[in-house]
Each structure stands twice: as C-alpha cells, then as structure tokens.
MIDREN-438206 format. One line per 2 residues: number of its first residue (from 0); their letters; for each residue x, y, z of N, C-alpha, C, O. Coordinates in steps of 0.001 Angstrom, whole numbers. Atoms other than C-alpha are relative to their C-alpha. Last residue first. Layout:
N
NUM) A) X:Y:Z:X:Y:Z:X:Y:Z:X:Y:Z | ...
This chain:
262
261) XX) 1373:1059:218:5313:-7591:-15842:-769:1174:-29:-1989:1110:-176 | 783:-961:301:8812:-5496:-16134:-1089:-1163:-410:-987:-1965:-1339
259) XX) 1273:292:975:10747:-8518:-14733:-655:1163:-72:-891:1564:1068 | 756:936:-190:13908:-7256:-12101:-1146:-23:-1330:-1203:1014:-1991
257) XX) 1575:-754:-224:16728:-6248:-13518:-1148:-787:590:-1206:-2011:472 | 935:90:1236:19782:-8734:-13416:-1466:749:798:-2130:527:1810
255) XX) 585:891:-356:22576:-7412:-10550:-1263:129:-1290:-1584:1196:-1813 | 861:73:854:25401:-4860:-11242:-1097:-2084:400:-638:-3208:603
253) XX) -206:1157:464:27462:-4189:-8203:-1371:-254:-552:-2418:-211:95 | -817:708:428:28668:-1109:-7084:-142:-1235:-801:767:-1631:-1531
251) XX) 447:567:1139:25539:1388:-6938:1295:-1245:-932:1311:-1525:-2130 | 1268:352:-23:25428:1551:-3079:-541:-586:-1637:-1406:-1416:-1916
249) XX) 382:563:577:29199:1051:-2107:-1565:-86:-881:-1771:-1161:-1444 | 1389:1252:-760:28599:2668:905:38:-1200:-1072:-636:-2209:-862
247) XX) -1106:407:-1183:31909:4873:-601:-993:-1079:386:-589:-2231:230 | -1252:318:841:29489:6011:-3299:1065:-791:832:1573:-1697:172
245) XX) 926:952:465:26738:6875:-755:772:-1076:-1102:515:-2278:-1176 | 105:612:-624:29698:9005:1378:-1171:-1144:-948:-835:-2287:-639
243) XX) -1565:816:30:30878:10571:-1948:-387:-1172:761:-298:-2280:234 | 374:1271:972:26964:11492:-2414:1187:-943:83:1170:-2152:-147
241) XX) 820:1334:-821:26922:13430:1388:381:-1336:-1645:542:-2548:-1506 | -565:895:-1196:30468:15074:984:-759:-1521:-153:-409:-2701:-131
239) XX) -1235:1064:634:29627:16264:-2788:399:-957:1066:775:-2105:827 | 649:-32:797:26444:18200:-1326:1107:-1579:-841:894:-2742:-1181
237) XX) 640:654:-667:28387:19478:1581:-896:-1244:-845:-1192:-2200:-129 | -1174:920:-774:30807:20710:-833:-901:-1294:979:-730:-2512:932
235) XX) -289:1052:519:28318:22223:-3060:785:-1190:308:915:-2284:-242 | 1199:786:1213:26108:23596:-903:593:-950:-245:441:-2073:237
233) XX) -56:542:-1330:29567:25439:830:-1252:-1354:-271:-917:-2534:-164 | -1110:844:428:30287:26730:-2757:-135:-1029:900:263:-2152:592
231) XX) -929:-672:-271:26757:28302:-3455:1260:-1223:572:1048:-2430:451 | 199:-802:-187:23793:27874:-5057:1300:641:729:1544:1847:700
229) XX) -1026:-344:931:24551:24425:-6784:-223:1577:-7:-169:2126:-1108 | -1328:251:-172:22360:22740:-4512:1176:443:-814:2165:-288:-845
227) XX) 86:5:-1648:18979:24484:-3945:1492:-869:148:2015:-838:1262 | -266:1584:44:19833:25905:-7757:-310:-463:1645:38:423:2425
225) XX) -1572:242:-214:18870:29790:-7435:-401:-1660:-337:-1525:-2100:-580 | -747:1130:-1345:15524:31521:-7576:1221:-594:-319:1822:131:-1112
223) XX) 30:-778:-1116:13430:32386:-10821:570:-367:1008:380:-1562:1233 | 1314:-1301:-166:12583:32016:-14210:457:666:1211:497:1888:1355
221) XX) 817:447:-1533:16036:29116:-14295:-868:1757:36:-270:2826:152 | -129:-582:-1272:17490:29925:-17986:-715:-591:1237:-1502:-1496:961
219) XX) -23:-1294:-269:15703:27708:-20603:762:338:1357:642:-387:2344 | 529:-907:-1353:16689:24555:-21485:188:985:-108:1170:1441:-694
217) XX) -517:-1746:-480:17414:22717:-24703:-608:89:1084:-1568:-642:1329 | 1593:-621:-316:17318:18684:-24805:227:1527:-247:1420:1827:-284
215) XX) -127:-1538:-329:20116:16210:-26011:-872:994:-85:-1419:1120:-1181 | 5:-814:1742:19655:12771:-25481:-225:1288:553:-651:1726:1622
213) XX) 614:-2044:599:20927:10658:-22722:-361:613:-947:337:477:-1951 | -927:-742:921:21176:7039:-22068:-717:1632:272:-1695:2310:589
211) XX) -237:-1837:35:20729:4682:-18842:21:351:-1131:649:-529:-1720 | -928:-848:1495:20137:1118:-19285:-606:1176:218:-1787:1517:154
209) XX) 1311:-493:1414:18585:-1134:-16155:1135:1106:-568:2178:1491:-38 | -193:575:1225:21010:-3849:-14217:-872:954:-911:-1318:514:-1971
207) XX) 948:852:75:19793:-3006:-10643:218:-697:-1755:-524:-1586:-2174 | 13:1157:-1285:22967:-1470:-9253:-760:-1366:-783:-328:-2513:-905
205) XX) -970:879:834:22815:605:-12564:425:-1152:951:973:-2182:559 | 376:273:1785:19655:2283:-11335:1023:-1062:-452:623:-2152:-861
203) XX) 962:935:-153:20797:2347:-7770:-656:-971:-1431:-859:-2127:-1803 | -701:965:-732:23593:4459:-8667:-840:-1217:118:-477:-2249:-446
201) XX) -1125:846:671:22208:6485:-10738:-51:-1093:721:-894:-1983:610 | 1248:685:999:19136:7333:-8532:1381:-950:-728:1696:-2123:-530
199) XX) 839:1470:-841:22205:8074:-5764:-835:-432:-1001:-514:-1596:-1242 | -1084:1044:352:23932:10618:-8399:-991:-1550:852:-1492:-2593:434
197) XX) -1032:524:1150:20734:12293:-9214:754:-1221:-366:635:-2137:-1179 | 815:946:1049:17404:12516:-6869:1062:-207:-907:755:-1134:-1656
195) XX) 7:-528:1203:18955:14265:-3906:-417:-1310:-914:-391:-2500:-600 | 902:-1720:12:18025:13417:-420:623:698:-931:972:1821:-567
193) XX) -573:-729:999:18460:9351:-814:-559:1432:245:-1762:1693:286 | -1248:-953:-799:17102:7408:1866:543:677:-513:1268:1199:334
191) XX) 541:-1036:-547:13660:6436:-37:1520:862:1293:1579:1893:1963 | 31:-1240:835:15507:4552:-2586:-552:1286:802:-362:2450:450
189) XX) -1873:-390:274:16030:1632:-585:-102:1336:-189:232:2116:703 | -604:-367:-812:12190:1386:208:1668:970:324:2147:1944:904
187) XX) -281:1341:-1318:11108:653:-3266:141:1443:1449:16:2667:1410 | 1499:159:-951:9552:3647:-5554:258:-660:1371:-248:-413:2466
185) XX) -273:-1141:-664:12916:3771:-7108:-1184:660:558:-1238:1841:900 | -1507:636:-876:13105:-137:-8457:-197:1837:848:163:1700:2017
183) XX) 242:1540:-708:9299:6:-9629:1212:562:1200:1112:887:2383 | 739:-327:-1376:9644:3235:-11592:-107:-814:1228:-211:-188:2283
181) XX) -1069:-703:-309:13105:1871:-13366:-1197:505:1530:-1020:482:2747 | -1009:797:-491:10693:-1457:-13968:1055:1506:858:1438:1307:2011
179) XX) 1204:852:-771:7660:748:-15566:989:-762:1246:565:-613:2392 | 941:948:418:9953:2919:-17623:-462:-500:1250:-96:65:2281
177) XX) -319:1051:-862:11468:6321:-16424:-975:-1196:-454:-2175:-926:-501 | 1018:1033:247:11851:9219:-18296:141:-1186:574:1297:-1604:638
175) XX) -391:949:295:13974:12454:-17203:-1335:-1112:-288:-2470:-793:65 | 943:340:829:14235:15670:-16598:227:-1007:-846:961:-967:-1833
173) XX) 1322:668:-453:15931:16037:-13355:-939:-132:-1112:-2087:-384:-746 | 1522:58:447:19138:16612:-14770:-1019:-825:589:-1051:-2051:703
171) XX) 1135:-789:-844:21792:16462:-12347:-1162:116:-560:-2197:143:105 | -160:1206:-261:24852:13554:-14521:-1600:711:1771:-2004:68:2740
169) XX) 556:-1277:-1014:24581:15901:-17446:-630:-871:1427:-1791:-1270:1339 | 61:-1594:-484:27275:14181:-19087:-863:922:833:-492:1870:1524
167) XX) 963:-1183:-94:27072:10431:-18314:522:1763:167:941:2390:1140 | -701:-494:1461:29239:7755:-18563:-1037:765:-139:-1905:263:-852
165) XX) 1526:-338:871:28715:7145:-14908:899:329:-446:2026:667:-83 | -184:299:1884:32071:5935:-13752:-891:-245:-409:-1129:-1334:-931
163) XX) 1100:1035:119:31602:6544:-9679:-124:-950:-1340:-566:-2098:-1389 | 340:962:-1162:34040:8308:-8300:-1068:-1213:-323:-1407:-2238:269
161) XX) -1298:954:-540:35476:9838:-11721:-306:-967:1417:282:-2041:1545 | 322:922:865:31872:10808:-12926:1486:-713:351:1637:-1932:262
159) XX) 1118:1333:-176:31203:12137:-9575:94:-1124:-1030:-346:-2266:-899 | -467:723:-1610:34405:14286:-9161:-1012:-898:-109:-733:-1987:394
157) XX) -856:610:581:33653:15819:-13399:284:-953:1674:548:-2122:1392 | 287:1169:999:29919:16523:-12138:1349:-1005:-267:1275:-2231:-184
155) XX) 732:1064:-197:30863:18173:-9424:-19:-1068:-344:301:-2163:120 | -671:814:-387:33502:20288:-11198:-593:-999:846:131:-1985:982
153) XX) -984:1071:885:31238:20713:-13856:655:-332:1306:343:-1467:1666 | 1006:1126:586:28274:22480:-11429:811:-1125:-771:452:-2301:-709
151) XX) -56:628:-1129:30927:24629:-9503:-1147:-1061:-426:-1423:-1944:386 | -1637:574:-640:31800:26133:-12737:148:-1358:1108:874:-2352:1079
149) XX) -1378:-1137:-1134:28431:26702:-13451:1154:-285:59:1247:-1512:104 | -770:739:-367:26607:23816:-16290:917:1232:598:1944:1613:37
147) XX) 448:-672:-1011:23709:24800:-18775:1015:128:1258:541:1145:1765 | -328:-1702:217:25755:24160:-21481:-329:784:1201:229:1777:1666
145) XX) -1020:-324:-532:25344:20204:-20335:381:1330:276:884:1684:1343 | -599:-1353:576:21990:20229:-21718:1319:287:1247:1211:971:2265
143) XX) -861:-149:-338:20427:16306:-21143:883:1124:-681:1489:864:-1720 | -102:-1349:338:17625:15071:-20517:989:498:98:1367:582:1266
141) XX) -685:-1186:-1003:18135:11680:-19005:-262:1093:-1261:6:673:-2386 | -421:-501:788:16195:8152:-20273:156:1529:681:-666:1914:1512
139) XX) 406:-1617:-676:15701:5547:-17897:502:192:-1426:1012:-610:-2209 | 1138:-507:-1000:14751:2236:-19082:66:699:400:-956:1036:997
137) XX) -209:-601:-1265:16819:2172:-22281:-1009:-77:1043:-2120:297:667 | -1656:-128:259:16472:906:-26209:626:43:1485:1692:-564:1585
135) XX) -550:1141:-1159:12883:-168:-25806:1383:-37:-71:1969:-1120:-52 | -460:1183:788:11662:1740:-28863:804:-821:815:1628:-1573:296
133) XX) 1423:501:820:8958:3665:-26858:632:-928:-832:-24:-1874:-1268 | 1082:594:-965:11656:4284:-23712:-1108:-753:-1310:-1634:-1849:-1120
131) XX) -1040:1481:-903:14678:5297:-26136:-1622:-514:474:-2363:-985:-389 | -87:794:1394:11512:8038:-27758:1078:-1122:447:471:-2193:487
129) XX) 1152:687:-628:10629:9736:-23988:284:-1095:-1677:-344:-2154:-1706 | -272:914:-982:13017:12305:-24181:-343:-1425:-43:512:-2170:435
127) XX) -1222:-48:-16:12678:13545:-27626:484:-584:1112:1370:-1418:927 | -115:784:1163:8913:13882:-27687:1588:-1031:262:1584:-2212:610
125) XX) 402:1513:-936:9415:15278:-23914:34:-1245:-1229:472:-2385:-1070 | -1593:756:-8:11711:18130:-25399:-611:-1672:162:-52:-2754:-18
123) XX) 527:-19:1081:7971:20507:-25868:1035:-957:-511:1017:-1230:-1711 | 954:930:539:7644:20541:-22521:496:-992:-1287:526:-2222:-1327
121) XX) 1404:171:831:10709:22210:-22016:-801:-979:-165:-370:-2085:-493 | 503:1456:432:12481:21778:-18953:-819:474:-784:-1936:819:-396
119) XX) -1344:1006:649:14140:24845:-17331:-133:-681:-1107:647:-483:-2040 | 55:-231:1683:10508:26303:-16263:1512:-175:-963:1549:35:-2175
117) XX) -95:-1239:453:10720:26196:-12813:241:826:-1076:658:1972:-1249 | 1041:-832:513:8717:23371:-12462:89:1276:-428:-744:1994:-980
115) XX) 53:-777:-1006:10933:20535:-12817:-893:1321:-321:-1255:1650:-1450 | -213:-1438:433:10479:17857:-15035:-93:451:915:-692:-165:1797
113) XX) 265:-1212:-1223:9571:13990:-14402:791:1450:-397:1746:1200:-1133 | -879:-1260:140:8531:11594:-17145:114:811:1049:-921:1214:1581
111) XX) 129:-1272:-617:6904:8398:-15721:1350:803:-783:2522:431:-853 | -1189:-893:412:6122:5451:-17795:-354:1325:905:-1450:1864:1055
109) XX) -1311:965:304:3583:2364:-16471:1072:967:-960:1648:316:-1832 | -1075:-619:1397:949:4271:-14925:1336:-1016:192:1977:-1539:1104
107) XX) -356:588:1191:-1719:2022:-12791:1148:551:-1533:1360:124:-2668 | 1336:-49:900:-3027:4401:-10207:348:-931:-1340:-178:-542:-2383
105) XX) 1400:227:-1051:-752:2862:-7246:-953:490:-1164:-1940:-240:-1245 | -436:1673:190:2473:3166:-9714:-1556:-890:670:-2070:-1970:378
103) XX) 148:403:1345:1645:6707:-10666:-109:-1610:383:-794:-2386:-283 | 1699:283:746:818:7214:-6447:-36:-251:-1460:-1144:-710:-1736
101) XX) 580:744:-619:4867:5969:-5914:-2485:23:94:-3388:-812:58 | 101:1111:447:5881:7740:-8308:-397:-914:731:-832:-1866:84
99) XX) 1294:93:973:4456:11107:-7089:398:-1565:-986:-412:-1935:-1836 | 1433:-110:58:5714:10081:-3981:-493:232:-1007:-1584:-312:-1178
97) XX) 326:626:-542:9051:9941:-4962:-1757:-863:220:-2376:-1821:-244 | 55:951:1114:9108:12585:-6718:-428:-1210:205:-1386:-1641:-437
95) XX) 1116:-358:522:8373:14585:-3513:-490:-767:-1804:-1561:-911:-2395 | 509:268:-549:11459:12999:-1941:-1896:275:-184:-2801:-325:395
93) XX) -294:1121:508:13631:13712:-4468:-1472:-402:946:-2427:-677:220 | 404:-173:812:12638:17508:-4721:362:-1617:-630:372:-1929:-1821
91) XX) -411:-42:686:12563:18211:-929:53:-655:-1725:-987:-1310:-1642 | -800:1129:204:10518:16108:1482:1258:884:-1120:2068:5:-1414
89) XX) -629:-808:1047:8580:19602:3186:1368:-1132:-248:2394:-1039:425 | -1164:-224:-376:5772:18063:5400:1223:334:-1445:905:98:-2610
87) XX) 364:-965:-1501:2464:18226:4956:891:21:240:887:825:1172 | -640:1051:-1276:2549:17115:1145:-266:778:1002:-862:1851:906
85) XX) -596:-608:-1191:-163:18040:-1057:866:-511:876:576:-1482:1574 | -281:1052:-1311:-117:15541:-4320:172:1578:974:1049:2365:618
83) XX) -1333:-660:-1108:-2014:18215:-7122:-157:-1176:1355:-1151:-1549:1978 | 169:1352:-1304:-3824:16282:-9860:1382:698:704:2594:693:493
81) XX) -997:750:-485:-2994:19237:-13032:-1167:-565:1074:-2309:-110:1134 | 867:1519:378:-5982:20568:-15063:1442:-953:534:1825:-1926:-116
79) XX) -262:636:1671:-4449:24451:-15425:-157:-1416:-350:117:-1804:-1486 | 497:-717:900:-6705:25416:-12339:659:-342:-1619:30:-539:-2659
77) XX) 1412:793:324:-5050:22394:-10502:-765:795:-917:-1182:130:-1866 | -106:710:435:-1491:24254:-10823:-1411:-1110:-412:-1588:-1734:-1458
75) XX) -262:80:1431:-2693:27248:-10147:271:-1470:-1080:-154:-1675:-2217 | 1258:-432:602:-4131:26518:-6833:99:167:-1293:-814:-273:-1993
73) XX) 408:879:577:-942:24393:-6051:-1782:907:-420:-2632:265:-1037 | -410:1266:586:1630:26852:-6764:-1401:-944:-519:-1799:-1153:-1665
71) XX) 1426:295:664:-431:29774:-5204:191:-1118:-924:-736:-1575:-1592 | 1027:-1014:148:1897:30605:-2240:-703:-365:-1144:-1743:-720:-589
69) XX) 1037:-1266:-971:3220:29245:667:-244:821:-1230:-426:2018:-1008 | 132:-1740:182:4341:26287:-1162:-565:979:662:-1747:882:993
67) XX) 917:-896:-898:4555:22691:1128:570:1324:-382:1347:1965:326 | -318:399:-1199:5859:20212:-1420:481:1232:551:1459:1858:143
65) XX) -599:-1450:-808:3504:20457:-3839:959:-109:1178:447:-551:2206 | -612:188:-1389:3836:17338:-6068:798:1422:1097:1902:1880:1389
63) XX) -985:-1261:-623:2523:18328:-9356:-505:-189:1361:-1595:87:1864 | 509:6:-1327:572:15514:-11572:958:818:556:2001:820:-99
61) XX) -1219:-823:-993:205:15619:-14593:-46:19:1114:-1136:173:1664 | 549:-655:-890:-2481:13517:-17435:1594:534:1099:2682:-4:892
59) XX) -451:398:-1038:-420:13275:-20662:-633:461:1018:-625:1691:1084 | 1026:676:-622:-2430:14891:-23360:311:-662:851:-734:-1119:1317
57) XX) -144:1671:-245:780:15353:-25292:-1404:-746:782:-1612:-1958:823 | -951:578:973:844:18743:-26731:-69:-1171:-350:-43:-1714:-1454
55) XX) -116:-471:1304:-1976:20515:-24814:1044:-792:-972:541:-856:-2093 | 1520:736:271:-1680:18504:-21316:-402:497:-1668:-726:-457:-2374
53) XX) -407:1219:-208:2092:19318:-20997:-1093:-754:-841:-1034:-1563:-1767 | -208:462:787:1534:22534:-22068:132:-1199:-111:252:-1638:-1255
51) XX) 859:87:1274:-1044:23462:-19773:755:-682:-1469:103:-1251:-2344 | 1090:448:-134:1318:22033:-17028:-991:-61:-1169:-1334:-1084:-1761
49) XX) -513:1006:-215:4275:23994:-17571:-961:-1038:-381:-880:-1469:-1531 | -394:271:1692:2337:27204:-18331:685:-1612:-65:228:-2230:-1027
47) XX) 2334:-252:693:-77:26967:-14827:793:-175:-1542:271:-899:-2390 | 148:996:-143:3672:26031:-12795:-1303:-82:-1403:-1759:-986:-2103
45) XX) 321:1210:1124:5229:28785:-13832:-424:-976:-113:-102:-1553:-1152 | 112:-525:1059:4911:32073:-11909:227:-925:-1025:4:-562:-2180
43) XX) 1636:-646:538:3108:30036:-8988:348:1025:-1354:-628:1426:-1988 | -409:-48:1557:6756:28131:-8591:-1371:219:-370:-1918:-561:-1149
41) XX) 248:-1819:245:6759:28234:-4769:442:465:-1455:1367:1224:-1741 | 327:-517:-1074:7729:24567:-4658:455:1714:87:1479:2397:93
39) XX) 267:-1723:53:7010:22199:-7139:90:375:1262:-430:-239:2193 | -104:-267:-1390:7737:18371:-8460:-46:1709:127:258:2464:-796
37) XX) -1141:-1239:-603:6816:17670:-11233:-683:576:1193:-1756:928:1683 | -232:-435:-1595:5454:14362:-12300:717:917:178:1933:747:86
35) XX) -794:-1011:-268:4015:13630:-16343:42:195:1900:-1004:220:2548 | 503:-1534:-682:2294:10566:-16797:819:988:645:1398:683:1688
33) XX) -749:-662:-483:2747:7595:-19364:-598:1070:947:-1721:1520:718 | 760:-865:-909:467:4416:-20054:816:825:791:1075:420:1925
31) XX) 1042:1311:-907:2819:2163:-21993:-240:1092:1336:520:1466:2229 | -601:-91:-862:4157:5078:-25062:-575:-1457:1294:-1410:-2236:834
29) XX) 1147:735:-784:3222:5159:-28289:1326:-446:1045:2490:-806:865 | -942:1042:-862:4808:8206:-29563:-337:-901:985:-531:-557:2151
27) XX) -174:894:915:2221:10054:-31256:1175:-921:336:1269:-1942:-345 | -863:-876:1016:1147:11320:-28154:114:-1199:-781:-212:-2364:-555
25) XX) -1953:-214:293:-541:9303:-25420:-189:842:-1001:-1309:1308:-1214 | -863:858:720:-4251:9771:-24185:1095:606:-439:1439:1788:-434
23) XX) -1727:102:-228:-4649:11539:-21102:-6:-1010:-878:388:-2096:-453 | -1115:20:1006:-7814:13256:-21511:1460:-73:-126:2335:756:-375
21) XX) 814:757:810:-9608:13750:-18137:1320:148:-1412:2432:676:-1392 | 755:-292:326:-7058:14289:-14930:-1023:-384:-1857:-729:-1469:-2359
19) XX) -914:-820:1220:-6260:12302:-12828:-977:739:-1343:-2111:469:-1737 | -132:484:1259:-8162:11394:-9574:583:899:-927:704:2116:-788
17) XX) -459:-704:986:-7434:11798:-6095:-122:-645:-1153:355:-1770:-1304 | 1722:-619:1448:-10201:10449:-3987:955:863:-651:509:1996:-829
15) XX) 195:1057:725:-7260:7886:-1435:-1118:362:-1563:-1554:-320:-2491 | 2004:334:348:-6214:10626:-87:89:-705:-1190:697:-558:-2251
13) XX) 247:-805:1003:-2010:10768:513:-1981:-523:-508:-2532:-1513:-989 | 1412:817:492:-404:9941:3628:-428:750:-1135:-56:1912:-1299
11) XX) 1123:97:-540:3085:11509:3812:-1087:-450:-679:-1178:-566:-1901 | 931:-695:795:6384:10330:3600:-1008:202:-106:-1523:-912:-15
9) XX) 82:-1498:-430:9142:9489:6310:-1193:617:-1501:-1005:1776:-1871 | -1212:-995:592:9852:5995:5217:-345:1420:83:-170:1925:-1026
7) XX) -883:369:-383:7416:3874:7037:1180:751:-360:2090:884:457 | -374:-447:-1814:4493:6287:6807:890:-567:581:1095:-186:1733
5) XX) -209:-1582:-356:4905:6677:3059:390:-94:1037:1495:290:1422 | -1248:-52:523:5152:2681:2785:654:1641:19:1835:1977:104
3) XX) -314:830:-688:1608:1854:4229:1925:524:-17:2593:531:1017 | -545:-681:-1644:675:4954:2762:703:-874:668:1607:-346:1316
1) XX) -509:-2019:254:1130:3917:-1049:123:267:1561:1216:375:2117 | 834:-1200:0:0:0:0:870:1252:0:1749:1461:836
C-alpha cells in the first residue's frame, strides 16, 4: 500500500479520492500508459504554463507534487488541469518525486517523465526524451543540456563521474523518463534514503542492471531563484560530501539482473 510505505519511510499519507485528470491519451509516440510528475515549490509564476503545455501537446495527465508552497503553486497548478499531491511536510525535490511515483504506480501508470517546475524543462523536449523508452532501447532516459553547467556544477559533475564511472554528461538533470521497472526499483524502500534525486538514482539504477542514455534537450534559464544545490560553494561541498559518502557505501557497485517489467 502507497501509505503503508509513506508512513514507514518518512512520507506523507495521501487521499485515497485523487483522480487524474480527463484526456490523457498518449502522443504520437506510443508510449505504456505515461504521466508527467513535477515536483514544485513556490513556482506560482510557472507552474499553470508547464502544465497546460504538458496537457496541450501530449495529453499526458500531470501531476505536481507540492511540497509545502506558501503561495499559489498548487491553486494554479489544478486550475491548469494538473492532480495536485499536497505534502504536509517539506521532502525536498527527491522525496516529492518519490511520492508522485509511488501514487503513478498505485493508479496504474507504467512510464513516468519527471520535469521541474521552474521552467528549465521544455515541454515541448518530452517527444525527444521519452523516444529510447517507446523503442525499448533504455529504461531511464536523461535530458540532457550540459551548457547549462556553473563552474561549480562541472567540477561536481567531473568528481562524480570519476568516483563513480557514470558515462554520463549531465549527470543532475531532473528531466527524465522512467519505464515501468526503473519506476518500480525507485519507488522501493532503498531509494527512499536518498536526499537528492541524481547521483544516488544512478547508482541504484545501474545497481539493478537497467540502461541509462541521454539525449540532447534545450533549457531555458532558471525564471526564478537559485539551484537548492549548486547555489553556493559550501552547498556544493556538503552536497559532494553526502553522495561521496553513498558512493563509498558502495550503493551502486554491483550490477545485478533487472527485475521482470510484468
């Protein structure tokens, strides 16, 4: 059960009368029952365009995982025909994913795309994301604009891809696709100790035997606000301490056969 598993791992209950919303057939990219998850917090100047386009392009129903805005996030977001998750407590932007994969998996979706809300992530990229996943090439698939990339964002990246040997350039993108099996494995328990959604997902991901790739996306500027980890140097250190230590745990060392996508 969705709560049974919230309330063991620090996440909260979620009403059982949420429904999605009407017209969610796929795109021309046949997909196995997909649904858009972004995560949001205090993103009322973009959540309502995000959203409408999502549902306009692709008809994908959406769902936007408030995790606790003080200001019109989730009213907007339901006004543009999103299924808003309220949290009551403030899980950050892995931890709110989370949950919204964990209710996709509880309403029957078998592909999750996730995007962020502050308008980074074009909609309009998802074609392009989401194509590995429809010809079964990959079970995740990464979004991926390196350009975007601070100083203190490469040298991250370049310390993670040497600690760890992801072959991966944009190794932070949160816009990403996830098949039925990738949702499965990062829904579990395991996955709920993680308080960033990147290198650890990796890790786990390739733990479990499933195929990573990237394709190349554009992004816009960030609308508004800072990176919550790549805001400043101390961030980033602390930030590099905790994934080194998950890396060091061993967590994504040893490749094991996927489990059955049934």
């Amino acid at each position: 059960m969705l709560n049974t598993a919230n309330k063991a791992y620090g996440l909260p209950e979620l009403p059982d009368n949420f429904t999605t919303p009407d017209g969610s057939a796929v795109s021309n990219i046949a997909l196995d029952r997909p649904i858009a998850l972004v995560p949001a917090y205090n993103e009322e100047a973009t959540i309502g365009f995000i959203v409408a386009q999502i549902r306009r392009r692709f008809r994908y129903p959406v769902v936007v995982i408030d995790d606790c805005s003080s200001d019109a996030t989730a009213t907007i977001a339901r006004a543009a025909g999103a299924t808003v998750l309220p949290l009551t407590l403030q899980l950050g932007a892995w931890g709110a994913i989370q949950t919204g994969l964990r209710y996709a998996l509880r309403e029957g979706y078998r592909t999750a795309i996730t995007l962020d809300a502050d308008g980074q992530h074009e909609p309009e990229c998802i074609s392009e994301l989401v194509e590995p996943l429809a010809s079964r090439r990959a079970d995740v698939v990464i979004g991926a604009f390196p350009e975007r990339a601070s100083r203190a964002r490469r040298i991250a990246w370049s310390y993670f891809r040497w600690l760890t040997g992801l072959k991966l350039e944009d190794i932070t993108s949160g816009f990403r696709a996830y098949s039925h099996t990738a949702m499965t494995v990062l829904a579990a328990p395991e996955a709920s100790l993680l308080d960033y959604q990147d290198v650890g997902v990796l890790l786990i991901l390739r733990r479990k035997g499933l195929r990573t790739v990237e394709v190349p996306v554009s992004m816009q500027p960030r609308a508004q606000g800072a990176s919550r980890v790549f805001r400043s140097w101390w961030i980033v250190g602390k930030y590099m301490l905790q994934t080194s230590v998950l890396c060091l745990a061993r967590v994504g060392s040893r490749s094991v056969s996927a489990a059955s996508d049934d």
